[in-house]
Structures are given as C-alpha cells and as structure tokens.
C-alpha positions as CSV (number, residue, x, y, z in Angstrom):
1,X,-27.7,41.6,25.5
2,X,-28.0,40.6,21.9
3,X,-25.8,37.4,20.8
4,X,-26.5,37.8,17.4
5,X,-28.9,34.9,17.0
6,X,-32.6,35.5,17.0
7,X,-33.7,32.6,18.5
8,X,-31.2,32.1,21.2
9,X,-31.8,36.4,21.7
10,X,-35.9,35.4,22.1
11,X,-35.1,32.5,24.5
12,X,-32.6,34.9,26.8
13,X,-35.7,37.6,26.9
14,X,-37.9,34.9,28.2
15,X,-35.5,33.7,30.6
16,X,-35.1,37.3,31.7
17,X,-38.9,38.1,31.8
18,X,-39.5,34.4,33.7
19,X,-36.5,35.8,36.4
20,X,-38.0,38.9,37.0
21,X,-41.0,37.1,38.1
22,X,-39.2,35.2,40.3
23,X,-37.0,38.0,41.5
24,X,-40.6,40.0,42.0
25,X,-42.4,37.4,43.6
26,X,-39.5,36.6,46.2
27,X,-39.2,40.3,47.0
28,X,-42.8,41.0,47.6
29,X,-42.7,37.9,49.6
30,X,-45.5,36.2,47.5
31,X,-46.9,32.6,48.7
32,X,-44.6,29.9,48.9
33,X,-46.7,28.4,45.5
34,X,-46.6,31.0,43.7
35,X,-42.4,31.0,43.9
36,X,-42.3,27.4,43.6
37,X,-44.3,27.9,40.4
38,X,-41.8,30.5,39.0
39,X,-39.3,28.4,39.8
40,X,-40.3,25.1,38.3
41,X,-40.8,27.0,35.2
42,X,-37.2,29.0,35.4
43,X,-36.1,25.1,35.4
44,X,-37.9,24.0,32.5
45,X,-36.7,26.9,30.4
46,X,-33.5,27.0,31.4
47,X,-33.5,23.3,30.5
48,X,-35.2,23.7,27.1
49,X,-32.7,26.7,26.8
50,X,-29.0,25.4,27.3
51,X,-30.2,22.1,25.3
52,X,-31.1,24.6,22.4
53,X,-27.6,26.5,23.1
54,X,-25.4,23.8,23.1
55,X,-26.8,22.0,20.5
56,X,-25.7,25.1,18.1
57,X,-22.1,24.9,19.9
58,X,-22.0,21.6,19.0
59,X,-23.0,21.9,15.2
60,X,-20.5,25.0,14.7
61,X,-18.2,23.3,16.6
62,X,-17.8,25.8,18.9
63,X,-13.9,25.9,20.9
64,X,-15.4,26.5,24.4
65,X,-18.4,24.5,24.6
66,X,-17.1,22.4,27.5
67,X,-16.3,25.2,29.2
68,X,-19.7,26.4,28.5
69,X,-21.6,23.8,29.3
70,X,-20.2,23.1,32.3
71,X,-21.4,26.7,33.2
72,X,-24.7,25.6,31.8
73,X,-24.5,22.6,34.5
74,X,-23.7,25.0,37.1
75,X,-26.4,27.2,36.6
76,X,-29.3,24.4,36.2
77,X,-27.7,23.0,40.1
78,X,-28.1,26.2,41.5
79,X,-32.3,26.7,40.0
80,X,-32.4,22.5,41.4
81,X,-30.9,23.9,44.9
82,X,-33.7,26.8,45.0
83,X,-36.4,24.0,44.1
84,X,-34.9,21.9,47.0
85,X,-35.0,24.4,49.6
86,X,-38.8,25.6,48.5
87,X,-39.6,21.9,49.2
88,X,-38.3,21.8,52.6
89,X,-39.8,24.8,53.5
90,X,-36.9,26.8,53.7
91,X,-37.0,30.6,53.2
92,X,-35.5,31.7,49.8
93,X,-34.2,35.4,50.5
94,X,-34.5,37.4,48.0
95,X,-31.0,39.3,48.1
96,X,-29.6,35.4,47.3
97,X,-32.0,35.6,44.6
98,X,-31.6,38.9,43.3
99,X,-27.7,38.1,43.5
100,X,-28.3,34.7,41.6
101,X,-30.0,36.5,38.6
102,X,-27.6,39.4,38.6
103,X,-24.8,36.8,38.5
104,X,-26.6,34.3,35.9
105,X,-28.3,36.6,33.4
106,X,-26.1,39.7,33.6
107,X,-22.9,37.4,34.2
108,X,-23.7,34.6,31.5
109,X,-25.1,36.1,29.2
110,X,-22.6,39.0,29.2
111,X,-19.7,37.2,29.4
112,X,-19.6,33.6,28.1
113,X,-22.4,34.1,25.5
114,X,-21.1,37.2,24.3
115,X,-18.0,34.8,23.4
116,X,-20.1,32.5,21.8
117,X,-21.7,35.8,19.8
118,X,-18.9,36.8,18.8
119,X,-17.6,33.1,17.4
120,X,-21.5,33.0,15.6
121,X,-20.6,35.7,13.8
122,X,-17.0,34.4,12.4
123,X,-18.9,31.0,11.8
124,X,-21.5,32.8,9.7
125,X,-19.2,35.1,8.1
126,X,-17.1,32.0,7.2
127,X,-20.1,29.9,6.1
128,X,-21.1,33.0,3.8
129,X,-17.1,32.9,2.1
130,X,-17.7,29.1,1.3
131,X,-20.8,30.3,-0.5
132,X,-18.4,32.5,-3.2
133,X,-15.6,30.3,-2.9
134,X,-18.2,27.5,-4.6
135,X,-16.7,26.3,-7.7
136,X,-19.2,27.7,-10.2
137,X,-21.0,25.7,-12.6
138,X,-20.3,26.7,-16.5
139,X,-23.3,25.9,-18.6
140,X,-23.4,25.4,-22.5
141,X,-24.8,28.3,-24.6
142,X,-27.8,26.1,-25.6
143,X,-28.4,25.9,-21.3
144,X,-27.1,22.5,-20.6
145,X,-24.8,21.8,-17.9
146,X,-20.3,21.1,-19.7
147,X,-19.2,17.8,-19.6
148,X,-16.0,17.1,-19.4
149,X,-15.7,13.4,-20.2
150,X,-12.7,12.4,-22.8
151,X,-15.4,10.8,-24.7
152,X,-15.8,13.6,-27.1
C-alpha cells in the first residue's frame, strides 16, 4: 500500500498497526479503557497524519486536495463519533469497526492516496527535469564565473 513517499508510507503503517489494535481489542471484547485508549490514540494520529498529508498536497499543489481533504474530514468525524459513543457507554460492535477500517485504510489509502501517489511521482519526476533544464553556469578557464556586462 506503498504511495511512494517514505514518510507518509511509515505514518500509514502506524495508522494500520494502531487499527489493528483497535480492531483486536473490539473483537476480543477488551475493557471499555482499553478501547477508549486505542481510540484516542487512532485520533491523534490520524490528526498528526492528514495535517502531514495535506500539507504536502498543498506545497505540490496537488489538483484534488479538496476532494481529499474533505475525505480527510470525513474520516476524523467518524474516529470523533466512535470516541462519542465510548463516552456514553454505548457498545461499539466490532463488525462496524472492522467495516470502518476495511473502508478507511483499505478504501483510502487504495484509492484516493494511490491518486495522490501517482501525482508524487509526476511532481518529482517534473521537479527532477527542472533540475537539467537549469541554465548552466559557464566558467572562465582560469575558474571564475563569465560576465557578460558591455563594459569590456
């Protein structure tokens, strides 16, 4: 589930490693703490996460990064709503949240960040082509940099 971007590639590993706590300690029906903990720290990441994203759509000016980050929003209201009903005591079942990882991690992450994989990679290759495409510099025999001023 590689984007092409270590970084972003290490954060989606954690997100997946901190969800199959969360998907474990739902399905083993674990104490209502121990969820709550999982799921306060699935929050935070995801928080820490789709700031990180985002911030890199923004800088490479990515095309779809409304679209994107509205799925962004979508995703941390649906981690809030799980908080929510741990707090009033409700059950979380964990088909809903086996569903709700399925749907983020295998959903998001191979859909609408593949897109934004594959538009790192033309924004990288492009960034590379500006490198060549850099006037280059022509120095002097005796090492010093031409000028070209009509003064001589």
């Amino acid at each position: 589930m590689s984007v092409g971007q270590k970084d972003v590639d290490e954060q989606h590993k954690e997100l997946i490693r901190i969800a199959n706590g969360l998907i474990n300690a739902v399905s083993i029906g674990r104490g209502k703490r121990t969820i709550q903990n999982v799921v306060q720290k699935l929050r935070e990441y995801t928080v820490f996460h789709f700031s990180n994203e985002e911030g890199m759509m923004e800088q490479m000016r990515f095309p779809e990064r409304g679209q994107h980050a509205a799925e962004h929003l979508r995703l941390k209201l649906l981690v809030k709503n799980y908080q929510r009903k741990l707090y009033k005591n409700e059950n979380v079942n964990a088909e809903e949240v086996l569903d709700f990882m399925k749907d983020w991690l295998l959903g998001h992450i191979l859909t609408f960040d593949r897109g934004f994989a594959t538009y790192i990679v033309a924004f990288n290759e492009a960034e590379k082509a500006k490198e060549f495409d850099a006037p280059e510099v022509v120095d002097d025999v005796d090492g010093s940099s031409s000028d070209l001023s009509e003064d001589e």
